[in-house]
C-alpha positions as CSV (number, residue, x, y, z in Angstrom):
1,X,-47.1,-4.4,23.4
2,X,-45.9,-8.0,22.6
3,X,-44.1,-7.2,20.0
4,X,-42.0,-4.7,21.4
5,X,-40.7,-7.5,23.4
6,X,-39.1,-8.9,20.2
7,X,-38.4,-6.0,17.8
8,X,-36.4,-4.0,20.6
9,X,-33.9,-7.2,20.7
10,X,-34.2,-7.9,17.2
11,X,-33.5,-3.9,16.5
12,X,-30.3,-3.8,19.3
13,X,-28.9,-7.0,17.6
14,X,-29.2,-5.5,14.2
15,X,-26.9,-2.3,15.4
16,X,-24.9,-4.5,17.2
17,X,-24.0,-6.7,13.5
18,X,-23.8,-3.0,11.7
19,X,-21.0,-1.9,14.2
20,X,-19.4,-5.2,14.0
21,X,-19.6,-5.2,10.0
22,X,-18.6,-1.5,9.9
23,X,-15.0,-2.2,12.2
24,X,-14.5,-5.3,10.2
25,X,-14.5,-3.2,7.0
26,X,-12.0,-0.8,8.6
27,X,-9.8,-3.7,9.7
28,X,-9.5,-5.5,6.6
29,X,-8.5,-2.3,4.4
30,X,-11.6,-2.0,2.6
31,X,-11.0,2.0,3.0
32,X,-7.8,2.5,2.9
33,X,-7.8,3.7,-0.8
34,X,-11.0,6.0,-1.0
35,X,-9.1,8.3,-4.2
36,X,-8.1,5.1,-6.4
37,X,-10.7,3.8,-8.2
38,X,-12.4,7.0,-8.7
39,X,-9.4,8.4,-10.4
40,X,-8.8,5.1,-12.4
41,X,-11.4,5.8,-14.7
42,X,-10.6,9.4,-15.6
43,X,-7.8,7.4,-17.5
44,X,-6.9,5.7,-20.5
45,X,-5.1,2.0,-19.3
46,X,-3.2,1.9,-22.9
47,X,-1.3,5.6,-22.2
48,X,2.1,5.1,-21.6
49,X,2.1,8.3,-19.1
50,X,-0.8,6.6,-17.1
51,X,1.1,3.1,-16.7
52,X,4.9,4.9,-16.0
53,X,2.8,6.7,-13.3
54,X,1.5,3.5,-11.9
55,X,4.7,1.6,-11.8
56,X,6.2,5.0,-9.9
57,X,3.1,4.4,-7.0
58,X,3.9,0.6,-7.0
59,X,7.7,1.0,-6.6
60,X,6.9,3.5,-3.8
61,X,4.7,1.3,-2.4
62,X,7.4,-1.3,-2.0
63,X,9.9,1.0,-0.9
64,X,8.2,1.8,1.9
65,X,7.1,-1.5,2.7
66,X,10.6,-2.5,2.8
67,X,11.8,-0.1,5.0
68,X,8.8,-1.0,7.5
69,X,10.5,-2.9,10.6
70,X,9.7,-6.4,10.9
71,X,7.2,-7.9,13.4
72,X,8.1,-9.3,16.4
């Protein structure tokens, strides 16, 4: 019976650090770009098709951050 004195704490501060690790994750960007890297593989770096494709998501990427308003 002691010890549920110290695991129920123990157990409620471990949720308490997974919620905090898992909103942390989301508010750093660490899913923001689920498709990515699972699609990187599936090509070759050296194909020119593959590199004109990811200079078209990069200047997109700018674009819009360009366009974004600036912060107050």
């Amino acid at each position: 019976m002691i010890a549920l004195y110290i695991l129920i704490p123990v157990a409620i501060a471990l949720v308490g650090f997974a919620i905090w690790l898992f909103f942390w994750a989301v508010d750093s960007g660490q899913y923001d770009d689920l498709d990515g890297p699972a699609h990187s593989i599936l090509f070759d770096d050296e194909d020119p098709k593959h590199q004109a494709a990811v200079k078209q998501i990069q200047q997109q990427d700018a674009d819009q951050d360009s366009q974004k308003p600036p912060h107050a």
